[in-house]
OpenMM code with the backbone's topology and positions (N, CA, C; nanometers):
from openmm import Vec3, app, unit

residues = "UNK UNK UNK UNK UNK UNK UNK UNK UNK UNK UNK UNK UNK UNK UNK UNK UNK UNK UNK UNK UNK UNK UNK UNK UNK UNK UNK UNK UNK UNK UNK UNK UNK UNK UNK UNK UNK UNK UNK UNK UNK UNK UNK UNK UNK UNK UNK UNK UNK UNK UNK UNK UNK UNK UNK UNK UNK UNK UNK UNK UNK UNK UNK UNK UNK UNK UNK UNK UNK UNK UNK UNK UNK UNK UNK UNK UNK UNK UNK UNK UNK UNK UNK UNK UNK UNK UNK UNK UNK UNK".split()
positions = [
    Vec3(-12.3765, 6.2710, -3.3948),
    Vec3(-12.2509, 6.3078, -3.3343),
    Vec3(-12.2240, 6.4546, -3.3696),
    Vec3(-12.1598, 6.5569, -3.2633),
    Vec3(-12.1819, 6.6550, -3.2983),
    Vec3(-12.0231, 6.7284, -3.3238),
    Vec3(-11.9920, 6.8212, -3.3443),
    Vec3(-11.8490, 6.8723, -3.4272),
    Vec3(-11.7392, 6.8480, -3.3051),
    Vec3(-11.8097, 6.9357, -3.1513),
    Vec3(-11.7128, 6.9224, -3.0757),
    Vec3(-11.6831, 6.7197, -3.0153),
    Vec3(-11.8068, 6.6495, -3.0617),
    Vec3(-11.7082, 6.5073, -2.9933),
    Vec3(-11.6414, 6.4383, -3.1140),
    Vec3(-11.6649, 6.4640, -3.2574),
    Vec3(-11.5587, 6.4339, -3.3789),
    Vec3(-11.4002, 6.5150, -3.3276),
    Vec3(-11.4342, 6.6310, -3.2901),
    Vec3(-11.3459, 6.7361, -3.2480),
    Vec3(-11.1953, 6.6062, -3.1546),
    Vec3(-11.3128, 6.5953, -3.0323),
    Vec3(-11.2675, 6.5244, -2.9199),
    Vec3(-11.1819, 6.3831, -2.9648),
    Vec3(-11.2700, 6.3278, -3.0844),
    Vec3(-11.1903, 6.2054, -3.0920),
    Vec3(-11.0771, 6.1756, -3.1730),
    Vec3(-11.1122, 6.3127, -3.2891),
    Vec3(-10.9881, 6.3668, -3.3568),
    Vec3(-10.8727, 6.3902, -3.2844),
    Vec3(-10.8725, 6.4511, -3.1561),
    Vec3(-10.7470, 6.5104, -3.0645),
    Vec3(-10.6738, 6.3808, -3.0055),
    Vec3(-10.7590, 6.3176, -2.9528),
    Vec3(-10.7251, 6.1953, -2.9416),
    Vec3(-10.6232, 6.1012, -2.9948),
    Vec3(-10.6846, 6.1072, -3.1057),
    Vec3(-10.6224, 5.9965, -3.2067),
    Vec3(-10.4976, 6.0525, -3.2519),
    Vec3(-10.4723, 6.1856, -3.2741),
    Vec3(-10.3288, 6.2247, -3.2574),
    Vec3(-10.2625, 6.2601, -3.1598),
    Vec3(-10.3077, 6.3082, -3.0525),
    Vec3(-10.2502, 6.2143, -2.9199),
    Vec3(-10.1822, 6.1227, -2.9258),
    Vec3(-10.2665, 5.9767, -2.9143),
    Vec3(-10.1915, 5.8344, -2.8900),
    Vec3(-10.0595, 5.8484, -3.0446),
    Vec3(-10.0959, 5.8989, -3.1083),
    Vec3(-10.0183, 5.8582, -3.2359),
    Vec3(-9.8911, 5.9184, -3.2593),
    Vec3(-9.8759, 6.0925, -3.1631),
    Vec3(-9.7309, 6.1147, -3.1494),
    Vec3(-9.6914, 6.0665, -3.0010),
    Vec3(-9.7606, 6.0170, -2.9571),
    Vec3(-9.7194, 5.9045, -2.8596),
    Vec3(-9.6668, 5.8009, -2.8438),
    Vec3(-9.7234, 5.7566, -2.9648),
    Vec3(-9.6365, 5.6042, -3.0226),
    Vec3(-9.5629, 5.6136, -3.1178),
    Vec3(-9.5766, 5.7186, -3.1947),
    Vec3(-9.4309, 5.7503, -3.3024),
    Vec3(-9.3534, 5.7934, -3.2629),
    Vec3(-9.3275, 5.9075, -3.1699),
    Vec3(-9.2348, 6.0023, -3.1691),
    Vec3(-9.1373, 5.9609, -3.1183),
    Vec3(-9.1118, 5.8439, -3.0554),
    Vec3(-8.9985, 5.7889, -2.9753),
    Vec3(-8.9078, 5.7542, -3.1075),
    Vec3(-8.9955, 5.6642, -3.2327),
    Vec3(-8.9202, 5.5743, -3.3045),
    Vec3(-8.8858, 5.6806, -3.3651),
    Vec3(-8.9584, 5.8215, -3.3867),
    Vec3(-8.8793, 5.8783, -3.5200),
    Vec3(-8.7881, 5.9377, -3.4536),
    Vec3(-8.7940, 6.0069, -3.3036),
    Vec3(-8.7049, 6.0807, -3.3103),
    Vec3(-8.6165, 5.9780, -3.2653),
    Vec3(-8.5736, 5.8926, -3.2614),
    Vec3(-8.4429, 5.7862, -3.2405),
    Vec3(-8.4345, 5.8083, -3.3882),
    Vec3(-8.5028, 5.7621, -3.4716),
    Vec3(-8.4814, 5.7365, -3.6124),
    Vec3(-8.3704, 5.8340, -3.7054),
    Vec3(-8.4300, 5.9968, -3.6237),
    Vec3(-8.3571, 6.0856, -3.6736),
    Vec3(-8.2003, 6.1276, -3.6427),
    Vec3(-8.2169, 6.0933, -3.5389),
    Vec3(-8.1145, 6.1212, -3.4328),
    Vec3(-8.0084, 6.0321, -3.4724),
    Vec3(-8.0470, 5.9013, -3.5143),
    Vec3(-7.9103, 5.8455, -3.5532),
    Vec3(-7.8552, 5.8435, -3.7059),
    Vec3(-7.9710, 5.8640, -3.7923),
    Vec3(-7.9375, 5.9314, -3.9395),
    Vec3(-7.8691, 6.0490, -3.8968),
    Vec3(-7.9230, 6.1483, -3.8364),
    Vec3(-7.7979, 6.2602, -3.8171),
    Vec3(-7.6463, 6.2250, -3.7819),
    Vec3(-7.6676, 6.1488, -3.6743),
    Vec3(-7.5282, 6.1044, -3.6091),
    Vec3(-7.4518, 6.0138, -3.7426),
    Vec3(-7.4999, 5.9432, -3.8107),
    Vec3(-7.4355, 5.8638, -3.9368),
    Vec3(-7.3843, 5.9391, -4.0256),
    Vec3(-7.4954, 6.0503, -4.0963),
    Vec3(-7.4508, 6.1037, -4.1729),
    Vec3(-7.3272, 6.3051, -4.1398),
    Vec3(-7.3257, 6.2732, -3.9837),
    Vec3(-7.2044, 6.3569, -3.9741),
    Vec3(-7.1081, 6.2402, -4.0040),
    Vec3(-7.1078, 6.1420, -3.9773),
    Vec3(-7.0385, 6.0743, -3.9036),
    Vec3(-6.9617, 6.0420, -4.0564),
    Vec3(-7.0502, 6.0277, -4.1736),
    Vec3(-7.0183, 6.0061, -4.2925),
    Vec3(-6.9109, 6.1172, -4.4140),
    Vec3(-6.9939, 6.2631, -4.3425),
    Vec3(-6.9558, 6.3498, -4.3410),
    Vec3(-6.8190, 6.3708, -4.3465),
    Vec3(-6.7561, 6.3596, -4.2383),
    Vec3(-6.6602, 6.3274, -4.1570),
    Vec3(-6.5581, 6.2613, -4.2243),
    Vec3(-6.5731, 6.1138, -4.2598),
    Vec3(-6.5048, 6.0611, -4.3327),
    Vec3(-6.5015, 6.0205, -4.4872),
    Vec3(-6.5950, 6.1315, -4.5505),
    Vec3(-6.5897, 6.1320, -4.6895),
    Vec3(-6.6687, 6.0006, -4.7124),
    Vec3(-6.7303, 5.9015, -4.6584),
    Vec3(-6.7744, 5.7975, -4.6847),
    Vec3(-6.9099, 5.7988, -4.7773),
    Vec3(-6.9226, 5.7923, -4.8783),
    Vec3(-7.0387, 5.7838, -4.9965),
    Vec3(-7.1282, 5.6734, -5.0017),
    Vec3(-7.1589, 5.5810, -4.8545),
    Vec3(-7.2160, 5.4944, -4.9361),
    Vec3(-7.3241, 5.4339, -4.8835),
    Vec3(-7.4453, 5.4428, -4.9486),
    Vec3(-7.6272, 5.4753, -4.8992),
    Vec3(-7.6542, 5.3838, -4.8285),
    Vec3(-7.5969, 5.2541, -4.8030),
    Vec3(-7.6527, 5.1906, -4.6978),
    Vec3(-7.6146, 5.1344, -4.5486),
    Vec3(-7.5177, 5.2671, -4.5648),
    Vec3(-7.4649, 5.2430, -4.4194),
    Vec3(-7.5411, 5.3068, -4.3288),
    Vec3(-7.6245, 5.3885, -4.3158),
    Vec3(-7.7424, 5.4621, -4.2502),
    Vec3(-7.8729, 5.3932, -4.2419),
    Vec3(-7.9044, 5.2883, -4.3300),
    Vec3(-7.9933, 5.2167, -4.2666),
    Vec3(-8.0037, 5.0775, -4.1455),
    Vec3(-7.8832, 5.0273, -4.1836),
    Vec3(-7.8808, 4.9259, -4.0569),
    Vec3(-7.8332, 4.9971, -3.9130),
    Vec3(-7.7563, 5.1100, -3.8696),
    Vec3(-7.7407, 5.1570, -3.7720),
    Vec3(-7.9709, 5.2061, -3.7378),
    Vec3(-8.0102, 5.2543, -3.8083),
    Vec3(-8.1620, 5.2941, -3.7781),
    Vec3(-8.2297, 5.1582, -3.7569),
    Vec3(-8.2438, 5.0312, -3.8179),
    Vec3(-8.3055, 4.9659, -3.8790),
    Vec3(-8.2812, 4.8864, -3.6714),
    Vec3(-8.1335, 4.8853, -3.6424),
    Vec3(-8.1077, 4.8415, -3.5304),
    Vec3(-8.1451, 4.9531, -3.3909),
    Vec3(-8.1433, 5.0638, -3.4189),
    Vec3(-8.1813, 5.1615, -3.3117),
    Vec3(-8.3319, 5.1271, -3.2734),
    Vec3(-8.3911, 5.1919, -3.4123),
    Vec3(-8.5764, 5.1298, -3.4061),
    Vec3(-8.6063, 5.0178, -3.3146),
    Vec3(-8.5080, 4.9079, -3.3514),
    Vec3(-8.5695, 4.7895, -3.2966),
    Vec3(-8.5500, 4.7279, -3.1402),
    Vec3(-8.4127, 4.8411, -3.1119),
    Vec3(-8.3968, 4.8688, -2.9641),
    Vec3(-8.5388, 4.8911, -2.9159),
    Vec3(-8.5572, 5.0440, -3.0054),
    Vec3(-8.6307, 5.1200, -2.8715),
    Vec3(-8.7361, 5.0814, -2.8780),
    Vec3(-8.8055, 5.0102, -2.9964),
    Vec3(-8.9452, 4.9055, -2.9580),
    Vec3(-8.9341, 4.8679, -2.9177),
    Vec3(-8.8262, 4.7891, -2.8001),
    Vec3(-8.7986, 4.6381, -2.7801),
    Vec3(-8.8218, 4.6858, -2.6354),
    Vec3(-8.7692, 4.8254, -2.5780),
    Vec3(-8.7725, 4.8513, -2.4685),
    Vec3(-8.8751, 4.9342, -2.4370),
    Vec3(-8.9197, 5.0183, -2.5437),
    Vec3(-9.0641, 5.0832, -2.5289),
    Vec3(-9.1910, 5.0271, -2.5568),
    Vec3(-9.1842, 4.9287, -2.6423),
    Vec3(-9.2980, 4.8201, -2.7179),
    Vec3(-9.4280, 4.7992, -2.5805),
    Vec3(-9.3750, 4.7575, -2.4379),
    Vec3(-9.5109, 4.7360, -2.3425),
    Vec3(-9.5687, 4.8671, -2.2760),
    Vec3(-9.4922, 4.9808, -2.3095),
    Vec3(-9.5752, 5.1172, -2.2899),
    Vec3(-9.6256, 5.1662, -2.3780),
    Vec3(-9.5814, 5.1082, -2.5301),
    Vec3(-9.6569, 5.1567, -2.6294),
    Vec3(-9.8223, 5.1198, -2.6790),
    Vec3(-9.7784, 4.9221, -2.6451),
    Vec3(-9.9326, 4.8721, -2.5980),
    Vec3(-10.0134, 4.9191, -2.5173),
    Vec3(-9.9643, 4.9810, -2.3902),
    Vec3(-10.0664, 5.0023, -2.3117),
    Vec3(-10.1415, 5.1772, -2.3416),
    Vec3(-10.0448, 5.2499, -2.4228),
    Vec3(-10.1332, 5.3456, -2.4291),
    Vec3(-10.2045, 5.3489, -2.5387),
    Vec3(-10.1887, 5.2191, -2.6427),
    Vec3(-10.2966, 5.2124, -2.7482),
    Vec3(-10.4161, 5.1093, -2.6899),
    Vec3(-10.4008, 5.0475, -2.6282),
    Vec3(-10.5070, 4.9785, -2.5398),
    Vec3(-10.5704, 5.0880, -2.4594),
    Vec3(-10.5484, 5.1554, -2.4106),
    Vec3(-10.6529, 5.2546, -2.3447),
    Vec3(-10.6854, 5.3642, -2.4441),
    Vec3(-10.6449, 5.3769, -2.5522),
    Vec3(-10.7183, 5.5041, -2.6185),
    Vec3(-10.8250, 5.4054, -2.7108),
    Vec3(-10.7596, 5.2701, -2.7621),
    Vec3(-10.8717, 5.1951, -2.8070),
    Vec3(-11.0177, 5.1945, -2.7087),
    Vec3(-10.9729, 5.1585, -2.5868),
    Vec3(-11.1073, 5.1244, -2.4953),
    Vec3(-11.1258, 5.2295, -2.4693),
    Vec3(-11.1105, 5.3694, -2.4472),
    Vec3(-11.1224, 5.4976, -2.4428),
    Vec3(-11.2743, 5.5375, -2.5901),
    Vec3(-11.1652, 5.5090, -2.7062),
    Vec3(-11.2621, 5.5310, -2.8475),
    Vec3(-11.4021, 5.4285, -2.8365),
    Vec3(-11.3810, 5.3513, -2.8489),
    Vec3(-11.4937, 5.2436, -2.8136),
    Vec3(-11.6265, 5.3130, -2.7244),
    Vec3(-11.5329, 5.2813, -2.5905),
    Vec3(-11.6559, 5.3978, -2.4733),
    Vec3(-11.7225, 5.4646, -2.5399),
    Vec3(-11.6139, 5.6136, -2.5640),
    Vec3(-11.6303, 5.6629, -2.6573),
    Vec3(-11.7770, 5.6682, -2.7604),
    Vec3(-11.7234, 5.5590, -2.8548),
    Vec3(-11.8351, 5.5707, -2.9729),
    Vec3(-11.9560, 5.5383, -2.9191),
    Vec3(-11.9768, 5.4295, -2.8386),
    Vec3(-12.0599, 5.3890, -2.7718),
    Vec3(-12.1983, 5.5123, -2.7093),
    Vec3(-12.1548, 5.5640, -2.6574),
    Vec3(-12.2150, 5.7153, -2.6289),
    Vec3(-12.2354, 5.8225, -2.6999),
    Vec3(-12.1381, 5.8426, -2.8022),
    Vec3(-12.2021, 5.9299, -2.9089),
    Vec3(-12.2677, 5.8807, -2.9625),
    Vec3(-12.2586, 5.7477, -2.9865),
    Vec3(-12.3736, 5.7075, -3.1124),
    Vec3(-12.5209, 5.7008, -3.0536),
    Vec3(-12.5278, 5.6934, -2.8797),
    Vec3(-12.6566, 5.7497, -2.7964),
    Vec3(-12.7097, 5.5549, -2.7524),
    Vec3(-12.6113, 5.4498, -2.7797),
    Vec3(-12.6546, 5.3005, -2.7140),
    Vec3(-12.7120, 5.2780, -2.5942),
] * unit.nanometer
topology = app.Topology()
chain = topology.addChain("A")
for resn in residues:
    res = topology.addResidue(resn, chain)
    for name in ("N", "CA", "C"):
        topology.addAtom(name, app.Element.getBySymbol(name[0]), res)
């Protein structure tokens, strides 16, 4: 296998991966920000009120992103596979 298809499958793989994270974190962040103005705001001190507002956002947006998230790890899987299949010269 040669540098540029390690190269290739390297790009890849972080590809699919801020593909499938970036939704949850940036929800993730977005509502820790919004909490902790929000906390801000009302002087409120207390550490676990910022995780169940996230803990429930997250599980939204898997819930509604979860069958586009399968499908683009199902094709970079069968993508890598192909993939290895041919570099390794089968």
């Amino acid at each position: 296998m040669s540098q540029n298809q390690v190269l290739y499958m390297a790009r890849e793989a972080v590809g699919a991966v801020l593909l499938v994270g970036g939704p949850i974190l940036g929800v993730a962040l977005l509502v820790g920000l919004l909490v902790s103005i929000f906390q801000s705001m009302t002087q409120i001190q207390e550490q676990t009120l910022s995780f169940i507002p996230k803990v429930i956002a997250v599980a939204a947006v898997m819930l509604v992103l979860g069958p586009w998230m399968l499908s683009v790890l199902t094709v970079y899987t069968t993508n890598l596979l192909t993939q290895l299949a041919t570099f390794g010269g089968m």
